[in-house]
Every structure is written in structure tokens, then in C-alpha cells.
C-alpha positions in Angstrom: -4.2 -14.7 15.3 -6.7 -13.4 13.0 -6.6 -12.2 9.7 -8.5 -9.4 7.9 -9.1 -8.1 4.6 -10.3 -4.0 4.1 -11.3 -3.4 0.7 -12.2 0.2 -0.5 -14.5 0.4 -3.1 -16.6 3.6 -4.9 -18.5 1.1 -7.2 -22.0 -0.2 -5.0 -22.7 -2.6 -7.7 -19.5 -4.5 -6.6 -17.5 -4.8 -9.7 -16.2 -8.5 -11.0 -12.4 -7.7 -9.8 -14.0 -7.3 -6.2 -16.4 -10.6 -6.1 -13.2 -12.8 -7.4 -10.9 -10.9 -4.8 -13.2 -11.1 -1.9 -13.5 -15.1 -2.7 -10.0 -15.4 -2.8 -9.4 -13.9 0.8 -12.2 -15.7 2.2 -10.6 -18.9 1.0 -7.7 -18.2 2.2 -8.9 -17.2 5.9 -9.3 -13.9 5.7 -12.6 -11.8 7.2 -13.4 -9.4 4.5 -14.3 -5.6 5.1 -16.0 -3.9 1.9 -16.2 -0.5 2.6 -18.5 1.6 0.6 -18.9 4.9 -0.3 -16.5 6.6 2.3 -14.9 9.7 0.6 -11.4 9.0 1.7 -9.1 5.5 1.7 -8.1 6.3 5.2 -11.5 7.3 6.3 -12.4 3.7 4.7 -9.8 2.2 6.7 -9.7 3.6 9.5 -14.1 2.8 10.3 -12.9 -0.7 9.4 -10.1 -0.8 12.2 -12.4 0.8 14.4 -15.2 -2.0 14.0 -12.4 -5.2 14.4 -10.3 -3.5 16.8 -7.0 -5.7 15.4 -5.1 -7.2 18.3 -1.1 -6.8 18.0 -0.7 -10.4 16.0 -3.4 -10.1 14.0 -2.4 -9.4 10.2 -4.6 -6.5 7.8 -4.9 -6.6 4.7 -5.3 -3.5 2.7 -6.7 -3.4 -1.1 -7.7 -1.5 -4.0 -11.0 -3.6 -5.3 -9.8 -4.2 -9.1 -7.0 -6.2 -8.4 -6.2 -9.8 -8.4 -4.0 -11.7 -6.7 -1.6 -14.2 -8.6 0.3 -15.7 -5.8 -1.4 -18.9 -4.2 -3.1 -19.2 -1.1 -0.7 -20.7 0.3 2.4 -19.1 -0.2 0.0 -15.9 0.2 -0.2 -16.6 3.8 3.3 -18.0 4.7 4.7 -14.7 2.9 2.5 -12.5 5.1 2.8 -14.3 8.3 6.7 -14.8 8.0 7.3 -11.3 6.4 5.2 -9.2 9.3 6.6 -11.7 12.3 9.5 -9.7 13.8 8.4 -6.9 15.9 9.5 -4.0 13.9 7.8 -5.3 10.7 5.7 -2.4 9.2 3.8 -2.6 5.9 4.3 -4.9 3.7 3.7 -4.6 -0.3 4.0 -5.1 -3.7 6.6 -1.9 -4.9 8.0 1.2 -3.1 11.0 3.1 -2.9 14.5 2.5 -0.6 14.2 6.9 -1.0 11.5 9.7 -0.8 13.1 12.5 -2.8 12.0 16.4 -1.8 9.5 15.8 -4.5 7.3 12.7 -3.2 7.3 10.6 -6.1 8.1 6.8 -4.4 8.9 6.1 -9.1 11.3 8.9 -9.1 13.0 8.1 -12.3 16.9 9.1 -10.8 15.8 6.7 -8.4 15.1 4.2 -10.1 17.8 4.0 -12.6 20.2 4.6 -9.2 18.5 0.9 -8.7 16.9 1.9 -5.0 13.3 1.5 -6.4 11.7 -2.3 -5.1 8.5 -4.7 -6.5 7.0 -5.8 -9.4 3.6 -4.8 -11.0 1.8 -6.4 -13.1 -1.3 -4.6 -14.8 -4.2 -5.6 -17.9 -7.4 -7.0 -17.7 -6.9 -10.8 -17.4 -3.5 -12.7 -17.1 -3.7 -13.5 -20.9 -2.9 -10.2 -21.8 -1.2 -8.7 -18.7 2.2 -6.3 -18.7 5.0 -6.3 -16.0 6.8 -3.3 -14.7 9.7 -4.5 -12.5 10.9 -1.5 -10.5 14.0 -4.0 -9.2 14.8 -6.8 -6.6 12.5 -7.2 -3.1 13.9 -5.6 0.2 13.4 -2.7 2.9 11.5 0.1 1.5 10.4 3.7 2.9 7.3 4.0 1.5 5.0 1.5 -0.5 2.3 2.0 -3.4 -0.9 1.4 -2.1 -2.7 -0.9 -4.1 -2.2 -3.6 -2.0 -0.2 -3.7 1.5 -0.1 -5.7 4.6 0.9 -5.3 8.7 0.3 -6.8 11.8 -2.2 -5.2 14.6 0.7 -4.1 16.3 1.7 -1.7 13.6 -1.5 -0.5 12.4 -2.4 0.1 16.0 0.4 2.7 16.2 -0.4 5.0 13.0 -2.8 7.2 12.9 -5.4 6.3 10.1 -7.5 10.1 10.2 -7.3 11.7 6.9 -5.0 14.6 7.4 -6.1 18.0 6.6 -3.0 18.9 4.2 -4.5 16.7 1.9 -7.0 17.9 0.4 -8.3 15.2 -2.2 -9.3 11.5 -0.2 -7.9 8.9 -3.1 -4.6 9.9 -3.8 -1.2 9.8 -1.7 -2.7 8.5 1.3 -0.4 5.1 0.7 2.6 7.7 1.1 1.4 9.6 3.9 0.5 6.0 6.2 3.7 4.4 5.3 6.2 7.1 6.0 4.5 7.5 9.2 4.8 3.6 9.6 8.9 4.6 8.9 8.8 7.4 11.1 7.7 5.2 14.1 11.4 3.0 13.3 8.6 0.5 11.4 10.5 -1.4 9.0 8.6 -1.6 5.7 8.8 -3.9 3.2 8.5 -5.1 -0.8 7.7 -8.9 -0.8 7.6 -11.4 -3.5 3.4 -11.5 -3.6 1.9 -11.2 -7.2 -1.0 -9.2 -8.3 -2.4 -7.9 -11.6 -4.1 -4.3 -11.7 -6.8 -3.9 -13.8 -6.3 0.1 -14.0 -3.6 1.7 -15.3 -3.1 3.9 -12.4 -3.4 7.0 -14.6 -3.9 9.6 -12.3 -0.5 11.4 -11.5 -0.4 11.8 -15.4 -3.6 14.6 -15.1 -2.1 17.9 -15.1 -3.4 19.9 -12.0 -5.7 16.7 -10.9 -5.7 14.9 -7.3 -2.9 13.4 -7.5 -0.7 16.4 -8.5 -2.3 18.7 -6.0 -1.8 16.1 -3.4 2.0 15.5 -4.3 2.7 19.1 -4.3 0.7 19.5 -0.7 2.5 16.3 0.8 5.8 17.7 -0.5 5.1 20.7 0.9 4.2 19.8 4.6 7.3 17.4 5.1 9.7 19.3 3.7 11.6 19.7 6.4 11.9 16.3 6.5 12.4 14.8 2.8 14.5 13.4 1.6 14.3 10.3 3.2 15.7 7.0 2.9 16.6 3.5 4.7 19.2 3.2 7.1 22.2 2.0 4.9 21.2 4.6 2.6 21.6 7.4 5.1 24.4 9.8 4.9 26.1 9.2 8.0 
């Protein structure tokens, strides 16, 4: 088994967040793929998988570059290897929803307060001054925020990682559109208990009319036949 690490990154001067993360995963086994300038995450992606062809029990990692991870190296790894083991493990991550309403928004808040929301966030500069938002407990999930998430070969090898044409902007609701398919395929996705601190505030769905609204309203458009969706003990049977 190998272990790889994709970081996407727009900055080519390599910013602080990305020099201490790309230590971190190298010390903790990991080959690291910094992929510059691609105008899409899954066009980033996707070249990397390309290049390291991942066999079925090798484990990906997949980043944001101004993050750091809190969790040690070592219970890093055991919660990645243990958490992606069984065969039907699909992504693994940080926070994501038990539903997908019509609208595709994984923080619906009538989700949330219905408690089906997973993960913990942490977000600020440094650890000094750092806040939490704890969207509830760890568990099965739909669809995961993609600031950080994990999988084995097997399950990236199964997705397909081409940017798809209904979106139109590269940077925004990609994580939605590779993890429902990842749930589509019967993958089972998952919150786990890794810690990370964001150093953006993840703005971007507050911009009236910007990429991330346009590419909600095209992802909700194009799988509206199929949202709602939500994990099998939520299903209406």
C-alpha cells in the first residue's frame, strides 16, 4: 500500500499553510502532489491520478493548500487506513451531510437543526486564535465538504474525476458533485474524527450571483431528478 497526498494550489509562490502541510504529509509517509495552476480542482486531481495510477489499496489524499492538520501522525494514519479498509468505504472527511436537500447545500440549516449534519471545523489563522463549528457527531454521510477528504484506489478508480460541463466555474461544488457520485456507486462515505484548522473563512457561497451560487443553482438543477438524497436509514421506505 501506498499513500498519496494531491494538493491544489492557485498561489506559485507556495504559501506558508502549504510548506507546513506538505511537511506534515511527507512525515507521515505520504508522496505529495502540488498541482499548480490547473483551472479546475478536478482537473487538478484528476492529472495527479493520471500520473500515480493509485492501485485499489492505496489511500489519496485530497487538500485545499491553507489548511493544517491538528490530529497527529499517528492517529492520522490509523484513522485513514482503518476508516477506508472495508470495501465499500468511499470518501472520507472532516463534515458533510446524512441529506442532499433539492437545493444542494450539504449546511442546510433544517438539516442541521434536524441533527443529520456530521464533522467539526475548525477555522483562524493559528491554533491560538482558532473558532469551532461543530455541525454534530461523526458517521455515514452523503456528501463531504471538500477541504480535506480521503479514499482508497479502489474508490477513486471508480469516479470519474473530468470536470463536468454543467458546471461552469472550476473551484466551487466540485466536492459535491465527486462525492455524490462516490454515493451513487453504493460507496459508503464518511465524517471521521481527523482535525484541521482552515485558514479561510470559506466565504464564497455568501457572494450574491458569484461561483458558488451559480454552481449550486447549475448542480441543483442537473440532479433534480434525483435530490433529495440521503443515507439508507434515512430513506423513506
Amino acid at each position: 500500500m501506498k499513500k498519496y497526498a494531491i494538493i491544489s494550489t492557485r498561489d506559485e509562490n507556495h504559501p506558508k499553510s502549504l510548506v507546513k502541510l506538505q511537511k506534515f504529509y511527507v512525515e507521515a509517509g505520504f508522496e505529495v502532489k502540488i498541482q499548480e495552476g490547473y483551472p479546475t480542482m478536478l482537473g487538478a486531481y484528476k492529472s495527479a491520478l493520471d500520473e500515480i495510477k493509485p492501485n485499489n489499496k492505496d489511500i489519496i489524499v485530497f487538500s485545499h493548500d491553507d489548511i493544517e492538520i491538528l490530529t497527529n501522525k499517528k492517529t492520522f494514519n490509523n484513522i485513514l487506513e482503518y476508516k477506508t479498509l472495508n470495501k465499500k468505504s468511499g470518501f472520507v472527511g472532516l463534515a458533510g451531510a446524512c441529506i442532499l436537500t433539492t437545493n444542494g447545500v450539504w449546511w442546510e440549516r433544517k438539516v442541521w437543526e434536524g441533527g443529520c449534519l456530521r464533522g467539526v471545523v475548525h477555522h483562524g489563522e493559528h491554533s491560538g486564535n482558532m473558532t469551532t463549528t461543530s455541525f454534530g457527531t461523526y458517521g455515514e454521510v452523503v456528501v463531504l465538504d471538500g477541504v480535506f477528504f480521503a479514499c482508497r484506489g479502489r474508490c477513486a478508480n471508480s469516479l470519474d474525476w473530468s470536470h463536468p460541463e454543467y458546471l461552469k466555474y472550476g473551484w466551487d461544488f466540485y466536492d459535491i458533485h465527486i462525492t455524490s457520485q462516490a454515493f451513487a456507486k453504493d460507496f459508503c462515505n464518511e465524517v471521521v474524527p481527523i482535525q484541521v484548522l482552515h485558514h479561510s473563512r470559506g466565504l464564497g457561497s455568501s457572494i450574491p450571483n458569484g461561483p458558488w451560487a451559480k454552481n449550486r443553482e447549475s448542480y441543483a438543477e442537473h440532479y433534480q431528478d434525483v435530490l433529495p438524497i440521503a443515507i439508507k436509514e434515512l430513506q423513506v421506505r
